[in-house]
ROMAR-202794 format. One record per residue (C-alpha): residue number from 1; residue in three letters; x, y, z. Coordinates in Angstrom, 3 decimals, padded with zeros to 6 digits. Layout:
BEGIN
zalo|lodo|xx|yy|zz
NUM|ala|X|Y|Z .
...
END
This chain:
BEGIN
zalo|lodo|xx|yy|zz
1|unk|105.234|127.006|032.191 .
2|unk|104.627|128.823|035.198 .
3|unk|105.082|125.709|037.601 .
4|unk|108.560|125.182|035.848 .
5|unk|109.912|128.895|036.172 .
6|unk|109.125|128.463|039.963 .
7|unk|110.819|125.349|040.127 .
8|unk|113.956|127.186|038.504 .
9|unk|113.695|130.070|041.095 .
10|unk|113.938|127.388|043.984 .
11|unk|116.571|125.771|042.485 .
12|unk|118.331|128.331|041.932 .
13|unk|117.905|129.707|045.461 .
14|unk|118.597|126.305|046.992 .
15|unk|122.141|127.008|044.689 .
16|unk|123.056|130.097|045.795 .
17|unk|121.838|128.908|049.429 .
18|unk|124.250|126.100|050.927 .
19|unk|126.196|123.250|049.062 .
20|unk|126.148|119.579|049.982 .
21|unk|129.395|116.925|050.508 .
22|unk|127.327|113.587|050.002 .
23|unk|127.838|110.872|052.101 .
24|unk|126.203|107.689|053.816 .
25|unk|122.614|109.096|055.450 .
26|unk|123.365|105.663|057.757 .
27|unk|126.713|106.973|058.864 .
28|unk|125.090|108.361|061.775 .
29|unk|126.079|111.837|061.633 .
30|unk|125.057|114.702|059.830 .
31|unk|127.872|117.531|060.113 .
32|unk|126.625|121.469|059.577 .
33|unk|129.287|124.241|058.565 .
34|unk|126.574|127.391|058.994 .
35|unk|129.574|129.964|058.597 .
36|unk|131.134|128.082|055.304 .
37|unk|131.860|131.620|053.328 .
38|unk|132.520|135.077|053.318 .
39|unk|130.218|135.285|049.932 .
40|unk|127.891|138.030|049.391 .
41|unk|125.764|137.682|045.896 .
42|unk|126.737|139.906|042.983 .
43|unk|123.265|141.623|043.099 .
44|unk|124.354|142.858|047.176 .
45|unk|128.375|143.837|046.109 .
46|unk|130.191|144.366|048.893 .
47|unk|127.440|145.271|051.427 .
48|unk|129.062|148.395|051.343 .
49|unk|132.367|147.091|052.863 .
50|unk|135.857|146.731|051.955 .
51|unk|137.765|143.477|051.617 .
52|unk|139.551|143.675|054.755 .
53|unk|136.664|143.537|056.515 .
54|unk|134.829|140.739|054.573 .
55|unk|137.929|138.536|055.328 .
56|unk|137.015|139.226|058.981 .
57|unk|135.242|136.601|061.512 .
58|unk|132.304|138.979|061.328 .
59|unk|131.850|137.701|057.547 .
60|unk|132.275|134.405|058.150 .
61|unk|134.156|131.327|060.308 .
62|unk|137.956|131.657|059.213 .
63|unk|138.994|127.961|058.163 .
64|unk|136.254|125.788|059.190 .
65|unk|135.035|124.779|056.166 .
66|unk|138.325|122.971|055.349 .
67|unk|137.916|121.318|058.769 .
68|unk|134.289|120.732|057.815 .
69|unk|135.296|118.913|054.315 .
70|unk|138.406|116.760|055.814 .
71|unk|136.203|115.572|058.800 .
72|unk|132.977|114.226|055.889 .
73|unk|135.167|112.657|054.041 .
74|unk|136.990|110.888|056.905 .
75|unk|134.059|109.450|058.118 .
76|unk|131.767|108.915|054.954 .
77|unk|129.031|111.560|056.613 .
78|unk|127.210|114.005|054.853 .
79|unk|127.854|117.960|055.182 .
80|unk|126.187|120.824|054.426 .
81|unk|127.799|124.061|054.008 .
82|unk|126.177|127.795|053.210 .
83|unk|127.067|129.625|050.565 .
84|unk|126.869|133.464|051.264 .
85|unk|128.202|135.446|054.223 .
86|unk|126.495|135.800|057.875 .
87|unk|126.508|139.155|057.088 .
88|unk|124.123|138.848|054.407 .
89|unk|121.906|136.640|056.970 .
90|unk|123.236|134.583|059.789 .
91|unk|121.957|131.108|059.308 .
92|unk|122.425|130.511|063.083 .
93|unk|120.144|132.356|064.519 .
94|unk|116.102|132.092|064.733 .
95|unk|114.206|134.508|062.152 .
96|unk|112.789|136.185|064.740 .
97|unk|115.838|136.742|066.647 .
98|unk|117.521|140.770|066.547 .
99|unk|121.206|139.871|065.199 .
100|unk|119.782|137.922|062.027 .
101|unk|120.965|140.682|059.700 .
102|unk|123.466|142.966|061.786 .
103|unk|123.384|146.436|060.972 .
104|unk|126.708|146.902|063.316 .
105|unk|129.063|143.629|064.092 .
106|unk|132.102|144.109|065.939 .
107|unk|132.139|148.166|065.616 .
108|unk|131.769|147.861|061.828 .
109|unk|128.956|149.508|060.456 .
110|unk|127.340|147.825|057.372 .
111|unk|125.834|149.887|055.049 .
112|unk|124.426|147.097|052.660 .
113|unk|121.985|146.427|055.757 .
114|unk|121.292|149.870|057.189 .
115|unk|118.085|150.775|055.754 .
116|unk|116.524|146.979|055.530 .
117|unk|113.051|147.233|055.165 .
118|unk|110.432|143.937|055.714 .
119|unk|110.479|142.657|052.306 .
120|unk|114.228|142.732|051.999 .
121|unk|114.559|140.942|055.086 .
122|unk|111.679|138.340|053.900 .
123|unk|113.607|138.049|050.504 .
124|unk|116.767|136.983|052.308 .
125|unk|115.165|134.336|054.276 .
126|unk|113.462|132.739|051.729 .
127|unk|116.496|132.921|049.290 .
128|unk|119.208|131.579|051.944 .
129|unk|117.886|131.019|055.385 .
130|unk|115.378|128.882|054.523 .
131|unk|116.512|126.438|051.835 .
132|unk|119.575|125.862|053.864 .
133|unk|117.143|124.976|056.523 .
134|unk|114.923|122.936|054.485 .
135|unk|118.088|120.676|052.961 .
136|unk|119.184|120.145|056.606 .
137|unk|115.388|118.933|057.492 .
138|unk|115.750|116.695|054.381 .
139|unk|118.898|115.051|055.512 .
140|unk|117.968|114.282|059.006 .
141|unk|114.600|112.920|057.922 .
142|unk|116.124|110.742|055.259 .
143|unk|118.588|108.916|057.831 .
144|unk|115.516|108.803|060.444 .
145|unk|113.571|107.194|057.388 .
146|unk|116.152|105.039|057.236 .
147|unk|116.270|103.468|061.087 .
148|unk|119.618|105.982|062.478 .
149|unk|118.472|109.145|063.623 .
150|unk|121.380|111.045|063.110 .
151|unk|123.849|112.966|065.600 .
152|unk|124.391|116.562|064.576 .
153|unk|127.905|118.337|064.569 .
154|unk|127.746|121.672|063.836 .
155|unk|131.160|123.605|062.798 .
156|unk|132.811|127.268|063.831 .
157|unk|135.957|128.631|064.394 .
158|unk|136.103|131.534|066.994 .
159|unk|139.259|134.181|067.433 .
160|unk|142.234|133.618|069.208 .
161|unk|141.851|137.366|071.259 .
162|unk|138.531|139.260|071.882 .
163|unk|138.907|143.360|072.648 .
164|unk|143.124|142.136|073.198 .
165|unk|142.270|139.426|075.785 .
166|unk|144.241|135.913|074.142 .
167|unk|141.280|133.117|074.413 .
168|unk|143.160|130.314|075.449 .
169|unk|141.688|127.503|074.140 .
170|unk|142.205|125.261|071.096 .
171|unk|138.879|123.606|071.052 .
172|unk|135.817|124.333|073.244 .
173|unk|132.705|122.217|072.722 .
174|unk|129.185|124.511|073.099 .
175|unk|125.515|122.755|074.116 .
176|unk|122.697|123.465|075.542 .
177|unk|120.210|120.799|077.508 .
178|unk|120.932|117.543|075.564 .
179|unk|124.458|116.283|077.389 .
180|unk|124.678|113.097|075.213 .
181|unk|127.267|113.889|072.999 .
182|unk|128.961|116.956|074.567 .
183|unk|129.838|115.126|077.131 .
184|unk|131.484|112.284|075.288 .
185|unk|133.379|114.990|072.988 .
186|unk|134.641|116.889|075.996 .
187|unk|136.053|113.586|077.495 .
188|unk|137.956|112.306|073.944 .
189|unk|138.900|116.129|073.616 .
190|unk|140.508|116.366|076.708 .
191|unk|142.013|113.488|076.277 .
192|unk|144.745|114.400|073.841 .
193|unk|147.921|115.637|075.029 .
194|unk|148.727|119.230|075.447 .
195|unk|145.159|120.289|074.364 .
196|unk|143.330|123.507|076.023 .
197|unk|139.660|122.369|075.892 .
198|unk|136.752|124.902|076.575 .
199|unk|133.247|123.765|077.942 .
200|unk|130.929|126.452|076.355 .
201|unk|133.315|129.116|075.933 .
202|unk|134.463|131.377|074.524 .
203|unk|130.082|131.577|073.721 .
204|unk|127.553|129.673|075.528 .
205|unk|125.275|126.846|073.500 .
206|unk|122.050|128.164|074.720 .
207|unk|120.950|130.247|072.325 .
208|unk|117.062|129.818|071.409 .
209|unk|116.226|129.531|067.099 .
210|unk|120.116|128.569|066.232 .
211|unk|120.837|126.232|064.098 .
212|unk|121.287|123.273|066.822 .
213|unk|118.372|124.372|068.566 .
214|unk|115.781|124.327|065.348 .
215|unk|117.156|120.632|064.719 .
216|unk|118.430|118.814|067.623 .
217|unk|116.672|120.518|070.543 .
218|unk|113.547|120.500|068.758 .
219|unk|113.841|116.903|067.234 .
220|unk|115.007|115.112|070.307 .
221|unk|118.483|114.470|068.610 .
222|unk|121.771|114.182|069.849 .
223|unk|124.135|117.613|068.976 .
224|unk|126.744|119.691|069.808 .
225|unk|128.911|122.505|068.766 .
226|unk|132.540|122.447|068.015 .
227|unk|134.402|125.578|068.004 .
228|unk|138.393|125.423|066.816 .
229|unk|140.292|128.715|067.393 .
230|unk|140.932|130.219|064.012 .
231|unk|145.335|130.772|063.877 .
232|unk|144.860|126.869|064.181 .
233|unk|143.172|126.567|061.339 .
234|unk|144.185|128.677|058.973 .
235|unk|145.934|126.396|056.073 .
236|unk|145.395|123.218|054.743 .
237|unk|147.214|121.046|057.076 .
238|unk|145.844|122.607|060.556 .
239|unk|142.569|121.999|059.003 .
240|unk|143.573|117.991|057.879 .
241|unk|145.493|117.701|061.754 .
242|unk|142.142|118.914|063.527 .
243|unk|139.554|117.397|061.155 .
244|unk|142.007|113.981|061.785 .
245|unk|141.630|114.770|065.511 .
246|unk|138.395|114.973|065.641 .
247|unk|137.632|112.103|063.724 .
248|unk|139.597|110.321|065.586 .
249|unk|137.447|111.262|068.998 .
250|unk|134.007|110.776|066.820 .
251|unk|134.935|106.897|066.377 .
252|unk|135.655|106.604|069.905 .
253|unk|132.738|107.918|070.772 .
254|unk|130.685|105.717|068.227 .
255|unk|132.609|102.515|069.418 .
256|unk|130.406|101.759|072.366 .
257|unk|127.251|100.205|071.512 .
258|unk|125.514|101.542|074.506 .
259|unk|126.642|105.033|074.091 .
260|unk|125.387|104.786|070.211 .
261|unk|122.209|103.337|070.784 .
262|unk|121.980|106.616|073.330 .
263|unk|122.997|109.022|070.289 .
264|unk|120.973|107.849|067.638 .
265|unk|117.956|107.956|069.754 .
266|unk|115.659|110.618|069.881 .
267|unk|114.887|112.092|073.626 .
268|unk|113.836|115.626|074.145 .
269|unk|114.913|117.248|077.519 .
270|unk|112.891|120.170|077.466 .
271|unk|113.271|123.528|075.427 .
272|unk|113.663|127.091|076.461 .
273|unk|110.028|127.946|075.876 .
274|unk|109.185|125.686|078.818 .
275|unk|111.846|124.820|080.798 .
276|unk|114.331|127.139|080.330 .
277|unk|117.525|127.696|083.301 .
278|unk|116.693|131.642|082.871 .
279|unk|113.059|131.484|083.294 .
280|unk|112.926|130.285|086.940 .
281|unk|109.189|129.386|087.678 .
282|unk|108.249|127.953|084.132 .
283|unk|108.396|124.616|084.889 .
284|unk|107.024|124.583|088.332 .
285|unk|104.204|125.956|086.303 .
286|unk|104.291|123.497|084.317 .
287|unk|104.833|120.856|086.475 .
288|unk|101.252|122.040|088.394 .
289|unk|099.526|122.015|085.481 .
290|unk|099.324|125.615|084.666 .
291|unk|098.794|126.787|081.351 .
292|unk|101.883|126.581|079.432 .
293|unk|103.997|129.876|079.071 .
294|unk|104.723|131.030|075.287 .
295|unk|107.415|132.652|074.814 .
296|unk|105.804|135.898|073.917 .
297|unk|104.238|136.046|076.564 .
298|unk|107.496|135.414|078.698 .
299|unk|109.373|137.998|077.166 .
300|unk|106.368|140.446|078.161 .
301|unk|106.145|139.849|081.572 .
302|unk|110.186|139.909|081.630 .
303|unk|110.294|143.430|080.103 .
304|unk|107.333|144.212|083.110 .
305|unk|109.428|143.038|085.513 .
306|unk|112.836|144.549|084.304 .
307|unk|110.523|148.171|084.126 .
308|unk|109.244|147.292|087.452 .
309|unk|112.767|146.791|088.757 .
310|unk|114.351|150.013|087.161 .
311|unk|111.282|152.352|088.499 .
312|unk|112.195|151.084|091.858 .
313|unk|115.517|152.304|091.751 .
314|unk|114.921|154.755|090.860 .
315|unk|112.722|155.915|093.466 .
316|unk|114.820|154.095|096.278 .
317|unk|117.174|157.163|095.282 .
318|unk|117.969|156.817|099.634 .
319|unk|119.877|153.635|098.153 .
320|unk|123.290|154.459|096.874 .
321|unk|125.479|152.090|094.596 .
322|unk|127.687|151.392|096.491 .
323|unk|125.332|149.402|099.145 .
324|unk|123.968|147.710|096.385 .
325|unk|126.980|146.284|095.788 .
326|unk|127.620|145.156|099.084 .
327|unk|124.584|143.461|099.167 .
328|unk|123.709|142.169|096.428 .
329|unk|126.347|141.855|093.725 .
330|unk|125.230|144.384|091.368 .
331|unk|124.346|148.245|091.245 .
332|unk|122.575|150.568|088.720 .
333|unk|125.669|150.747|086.920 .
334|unk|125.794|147.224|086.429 .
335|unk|122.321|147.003|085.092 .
336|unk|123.255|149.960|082.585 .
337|unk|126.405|147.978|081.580 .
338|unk|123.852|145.091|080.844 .
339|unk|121.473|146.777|078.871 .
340|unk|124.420|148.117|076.917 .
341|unk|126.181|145.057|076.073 .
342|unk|122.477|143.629|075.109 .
343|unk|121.852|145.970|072.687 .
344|unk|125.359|145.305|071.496 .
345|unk|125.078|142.086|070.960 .
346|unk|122.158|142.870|068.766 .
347|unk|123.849|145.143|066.783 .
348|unk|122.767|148.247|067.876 .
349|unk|124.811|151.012|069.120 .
350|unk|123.924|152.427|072.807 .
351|unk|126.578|154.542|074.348 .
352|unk|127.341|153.878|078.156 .
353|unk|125.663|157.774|079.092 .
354|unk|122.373|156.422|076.990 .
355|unk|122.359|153.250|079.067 .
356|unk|122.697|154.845|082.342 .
357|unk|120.344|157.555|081.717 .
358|unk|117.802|154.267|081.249 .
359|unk|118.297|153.215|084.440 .
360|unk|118.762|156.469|086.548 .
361|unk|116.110|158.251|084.066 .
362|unk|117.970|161.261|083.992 .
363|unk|121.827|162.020|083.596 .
364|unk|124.186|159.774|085.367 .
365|unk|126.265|162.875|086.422 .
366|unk|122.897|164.315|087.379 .
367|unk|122.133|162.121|089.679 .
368|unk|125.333|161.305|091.258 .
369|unk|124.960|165.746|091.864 .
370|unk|121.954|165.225|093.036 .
371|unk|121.384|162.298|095.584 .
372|unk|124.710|160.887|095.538 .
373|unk|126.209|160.401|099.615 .
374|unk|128.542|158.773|101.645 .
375|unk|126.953|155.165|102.500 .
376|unk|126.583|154.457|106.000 .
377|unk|128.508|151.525|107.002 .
378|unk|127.452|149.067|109.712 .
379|unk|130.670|148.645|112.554 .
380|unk|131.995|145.210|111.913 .
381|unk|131.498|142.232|113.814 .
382|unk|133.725|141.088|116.454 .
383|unk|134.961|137.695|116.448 .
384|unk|133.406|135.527|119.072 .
385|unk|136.532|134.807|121.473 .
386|unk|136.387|131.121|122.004 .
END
């Protein structure tokens, strides 16, 4: 009795977790819509927030989901979908990484995540990160079992304006390492007429513990990221035109035999915890036979290096700003501005005086009182006279 009542709590989780749009496992693709709704269980309400803001991007991807369900049944492929709000938890992004449940997303506070404890969080995960994860392990191993390891498309829409700055393309595909099928999107993308066509923007693809990076980075198989801008995509038949477009550039990429073979193969080009572009050094490591860098351990030394770096400044007080700049690109003021938009991106709120103080350890206008001059400039060169 008690094995069945836990097999009625899983089912019921996998339920409220992610639906499924069946579909050939030898189709070759597999096609992920991690922002599907703006759904937050009736046990949750609202979060705390008001219906304009859960029909906001921060909830969820405005009008992908129709995309999502066009494209599968265009090309016979299976889809997977979630079921409940990124607000609730974001299924794209590792459980271990800062924005999983956002406490603050775009300036809005959410109070239905403000005083999270551990086994709230824990509950979440196993409720709707998890099974989600587990049915998209499940697909991908039944089309390996199979013989067609399967090419993964994941789905999001993205805003036509950030902070009033218009984001001028239409489609932009995002990736990381693995340029097998990114690069075969981005030339049948740009390829259609009077299409603006982003490479990694308006976001970048490398972002360690997403959803790509858990199942196509890991794995060894061929992925990428779409991302449609949403006022495309907002009714039914901008969602059939770009789910036809895109189908349209998936069977040209799947009509050459070598370029298949390529994308239902698994090859693994390396992962951020050992050969990451932003960890400069790991792989020579590596490469020498070193011991092998986790990425605790990384992350340790980085936050060493970063205190090392902002306890130099702040002794080199003899240094102003504006030399920095000349020299080297950046200033204490830049580094604040960093550390700020960090912690934004994490959802926490650090005011531009907090940040600075950080880096100058006391007062910004303290400071500028205090050892603030005029820079001495070198005289300028004089052309060699030829």
């Amino acid at each position: 009795m008690e094995h069945r009542l836990d097999t009625l709590r899983g089912e019921a989780s996998e339920a409220q977790s992610y639906r499924r749009i069946e579909g050939d496992p030898q189709a070759g693709l597999l096609i992920l819509c991690d922002h599907a709704e703006n759904t937050v269980p009736p046990a949750y309400g609202t979060l705390g927030l008001d219906a304009e803001a859960l029909g906001r991007h921060i909830a969820y991807d405005i009008g992908i989901a129709g995309v999502a369900e066009c494209l599968a049944h265009a090309l016979g492929a299976p889809a997977l979908f979630t079921r409940f709000s990124r607000l609730l938890i974001d299924p794209n992004r590792g459980i271990d990484d800062p924005t999983l449940i956002m406490q603050l997303s775009d300036g809005i506070v959410v109070p239905g995540n403000a005083a999270l404890d551990a086994t709230e969080r824990e509950a979440r995960i196993a409720r709707y990160h998890a099974p989600y994860h587990r049915a998209i392990e499940r697909a991908i191993n039944a089309a390996i079992a199979g013989g067609k390891p399967p090419i993964l498309l994941s789905l999001h829409s993205f805003t036509q304006a950030w902070k009033s700055v218009p984001r001028p393309w239409e489609v932009a595909v995002l990736w990381d390492k693995d340029n097998r099928l990114p690069r075969a999107l981005l030339e049948g993308l740009r390829a259609l007429p009077d299409i603006a066509v982003g490479d990694n923007v308006p976001y970048s693809g490398k972002l360690r513990g997403d959803t790509l990076y858990l199942h196509g980075t890991a794995r060894g198989l061929a992925h990428a990221l779409v991302e449609l801008r949403q006022d495309l995509i907002l009714d039914a038949k901008g969602q059939a035109t770009w789910a036809d477009r895109l189908a349209g550039v998936l069977r040209g990429v799947l009509a050459s035999p070598t370029l298949a073979r390529r994308l239902h193969s698994i090859e693994h080009y390396g992962s951020h915890t050992d050969r990451a572009p932003d960890a400069p050094g790991v792989s020579a490591a590596k490469d020498k036979g070193e011991p092998a860098m986790d990425k605790q351990t990384r992350t340790e030394l980085e936050a060493a290096a970063f205190r090392r770096l902002v306890a130099h400044l702040r002794a080199r007080t003899d240094v102003q700003n504006i030399e920095l700049m000349e020299l080297a690109g950046f200033c204490r003021n830049c580094l604040a501005n960093w550390y700020q938009e960090e912690a934004a991106a994490r959802g926490l709120a650090l005011s531009k005086d907090a940040a600075r103080e950080i880096v100058y350890g006391m007062a910004y206008e303290a400071w500028k009182a205090q050892f603030q001059t005029e820079p001495s400039r070198p005289e300028p060169k004089r052309a060699r006279k030829k």
